[in-house]
C-alpha positions in Angstrom: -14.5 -16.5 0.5 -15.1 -12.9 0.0 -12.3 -10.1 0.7 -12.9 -6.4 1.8 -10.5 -3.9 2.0 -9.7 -2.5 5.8 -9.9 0.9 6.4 -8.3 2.9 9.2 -9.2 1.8 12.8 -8.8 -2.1 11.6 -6.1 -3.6 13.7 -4.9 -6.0 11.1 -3.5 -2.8 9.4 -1.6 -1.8 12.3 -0.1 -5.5 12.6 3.5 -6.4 11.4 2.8 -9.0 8.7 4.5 -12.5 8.9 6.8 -13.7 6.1 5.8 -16.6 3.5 7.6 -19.8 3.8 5.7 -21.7 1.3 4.8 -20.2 -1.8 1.8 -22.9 -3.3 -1.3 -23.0 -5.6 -3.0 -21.4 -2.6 -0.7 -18.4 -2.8 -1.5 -18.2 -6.1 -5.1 -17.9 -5.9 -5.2 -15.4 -3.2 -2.7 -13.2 -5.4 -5.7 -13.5 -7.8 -8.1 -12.3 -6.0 -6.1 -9.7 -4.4 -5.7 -8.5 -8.2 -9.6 -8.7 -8.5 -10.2 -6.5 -5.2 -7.3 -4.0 -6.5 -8.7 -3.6 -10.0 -12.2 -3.3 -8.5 -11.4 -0.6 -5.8 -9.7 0.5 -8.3 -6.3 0.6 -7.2 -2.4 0.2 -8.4 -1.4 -1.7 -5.3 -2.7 -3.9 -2.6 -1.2 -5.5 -0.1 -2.3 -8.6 1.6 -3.1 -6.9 5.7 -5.2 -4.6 3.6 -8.3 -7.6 2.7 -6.9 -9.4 6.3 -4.4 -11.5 5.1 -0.7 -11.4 7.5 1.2 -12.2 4.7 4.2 -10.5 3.4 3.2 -9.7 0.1 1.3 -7.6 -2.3 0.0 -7.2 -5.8 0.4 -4.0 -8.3 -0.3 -2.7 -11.5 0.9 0.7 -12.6 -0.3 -0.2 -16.8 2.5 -2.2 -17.8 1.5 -5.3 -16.4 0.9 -7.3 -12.9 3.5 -8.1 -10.6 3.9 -9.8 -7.1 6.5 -9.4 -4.7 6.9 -11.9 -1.6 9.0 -10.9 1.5 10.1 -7.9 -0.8 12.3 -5.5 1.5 14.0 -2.2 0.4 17.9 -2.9 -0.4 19.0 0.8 -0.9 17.0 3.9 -1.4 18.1 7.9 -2.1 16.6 10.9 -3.0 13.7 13.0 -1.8 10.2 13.3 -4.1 7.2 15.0 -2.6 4.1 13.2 -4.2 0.4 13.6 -3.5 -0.5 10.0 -2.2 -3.5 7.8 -1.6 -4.7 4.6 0.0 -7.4 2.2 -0.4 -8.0 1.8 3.3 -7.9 5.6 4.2 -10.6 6.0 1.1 -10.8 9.6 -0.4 -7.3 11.1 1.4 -4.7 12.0 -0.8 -1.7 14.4 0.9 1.6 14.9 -0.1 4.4 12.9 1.6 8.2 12.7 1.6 9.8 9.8 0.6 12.9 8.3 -1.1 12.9 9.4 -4.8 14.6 5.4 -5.8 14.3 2.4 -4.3 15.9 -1.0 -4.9 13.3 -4.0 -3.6 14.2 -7.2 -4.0 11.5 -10.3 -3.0 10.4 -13.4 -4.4 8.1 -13.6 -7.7 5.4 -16.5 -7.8 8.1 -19.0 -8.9 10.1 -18.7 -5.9 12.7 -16.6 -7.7 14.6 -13.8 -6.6 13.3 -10.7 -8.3 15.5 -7.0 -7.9 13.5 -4.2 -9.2 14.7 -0.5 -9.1 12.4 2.0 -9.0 11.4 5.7 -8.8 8.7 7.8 -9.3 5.3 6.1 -9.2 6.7 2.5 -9.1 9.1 3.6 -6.2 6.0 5.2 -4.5 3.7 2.5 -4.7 6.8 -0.2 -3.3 7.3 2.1 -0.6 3.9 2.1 0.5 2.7 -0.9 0.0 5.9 -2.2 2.2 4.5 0.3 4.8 1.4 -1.7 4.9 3.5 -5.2 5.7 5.3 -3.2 8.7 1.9 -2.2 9.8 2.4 1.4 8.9 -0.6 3.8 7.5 -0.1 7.3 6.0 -0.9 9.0 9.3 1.7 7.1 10.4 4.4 9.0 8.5 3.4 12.8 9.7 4.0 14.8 12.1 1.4 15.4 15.1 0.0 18.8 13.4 -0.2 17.1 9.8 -1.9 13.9 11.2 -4.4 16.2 13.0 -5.1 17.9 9.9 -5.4 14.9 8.0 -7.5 13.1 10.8 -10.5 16.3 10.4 -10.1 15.7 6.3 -10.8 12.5 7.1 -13.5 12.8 9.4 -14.9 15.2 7.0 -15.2 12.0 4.2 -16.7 9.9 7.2 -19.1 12.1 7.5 -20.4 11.9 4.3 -20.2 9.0 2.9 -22.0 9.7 -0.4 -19.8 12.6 -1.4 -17.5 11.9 -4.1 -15.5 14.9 -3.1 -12.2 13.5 -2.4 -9.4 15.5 0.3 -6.1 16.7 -0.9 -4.2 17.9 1.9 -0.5 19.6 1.1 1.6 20.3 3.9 3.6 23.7 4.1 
C-alpha cells in the first residue's frame, strides 16, 4: 500500500485520532514507511492522520536521529516562543505562531516503554504540532478569525499555482 500525505480540506485531518492498544510488527512497519513519506516530502515530523492513519502516533527527525512517540500527551508546558511554522498538509504556508517555549511529552517508544522527553525550541515545536494533528487540529486552527483569513488567501494563492515554488510566509502583527 501506498501513503499520501492529506492536505487541508481532508476530514481525516480534522478527526481526533484513536489511541494504540497493541503495539506489533505491523506498527512497526507503518512507522517505516511513515519515515519514508516524511523524509521524501521532506519533512521533520509526520503524524499518522496525516497519510490516513487514526492512530495516536507520529514519526520525527530533527538530525539527531529517529524517534516515535505512541499516545504521547503533553505533561507540563511554559513559556511563550513565536516561531515561523510549516506543515506538510497545508504545503508552502509557513506563519508565525504562539506556542509554549518547553514541553514535557511523555508516550510510548516501539518497545512499549515509557519514554519522557523535554523539549524546547524546534523539538518542542515539532511535539506540539504534531500532537495537534492527533487532536485533529491544523494551523488555521490556532488563529484568530482575521489571521486565518489572511492565511486562507496565502493559501489560495499557492492553490492557485501549483507549479510555483514560491512558498508564503505570513507574520502576524
Amino acid at each position: 500500500m501506498s501513503f499520501s500525505i492529506r492536505t487541508y480540506g481532508d476530514p481525516v485531518l480534522k478527526s481526533k485520532a484513536a489511541e494504540i492498544t497493541e503495539i506489533d510488527d505491523k506498527l512497526v512497519t507503518l512507522c517505516d514507511r511513515m519515515f519514508d513519506v516524511m523524509f521524501k516530502a521532506p519533512g521533520i515530523g509526520l503524524a499518522a492522520p496525516q497519510i490516513g492513519i487514526q492512530k495516536r502516533l507520529f514519526v520525527y527527525d530533527i538530525g539527531d536521529g529517529e524517534g516515535v512517540l505512541i499516545n504521547p500527551e503533553i505533561v507540563e508546558s511554559d513559556g511563550e516562543f513565536m516561531y515561523e511554522e510549516g506543515c506538510l498538509s497545508i504545503p508552502g504556508l509557513y506563519v508565525e505562531m504562539l506556542r509554549p517555549a518547553r514541553v514535557h511529552v511523555r508516550g510510548l517508544n516501539l518497545d512499549g516503554e515509557t519514554v519522557d522527553v523535554e523539549a524546547d525550541d524546534l523539538l518542542g515545536r515539532l511535539f506540539q504540532h504534531e500532537l495537534d494533528h492527533l487532536n485533529g487540529v491544523l494551523m488555521f486552527d490556532r488563529m484568530s478569525p482575521d489571521q486565518r483569513k489572511e492565511a486562507m488567501a496565502a493559501y489560495r494563492r499557492i492553490l492557485e499555482a501549483p507549479n510555483s515554488q514560491e512558498p508564503q510566509h505570513i507574520a502576524f502583527k
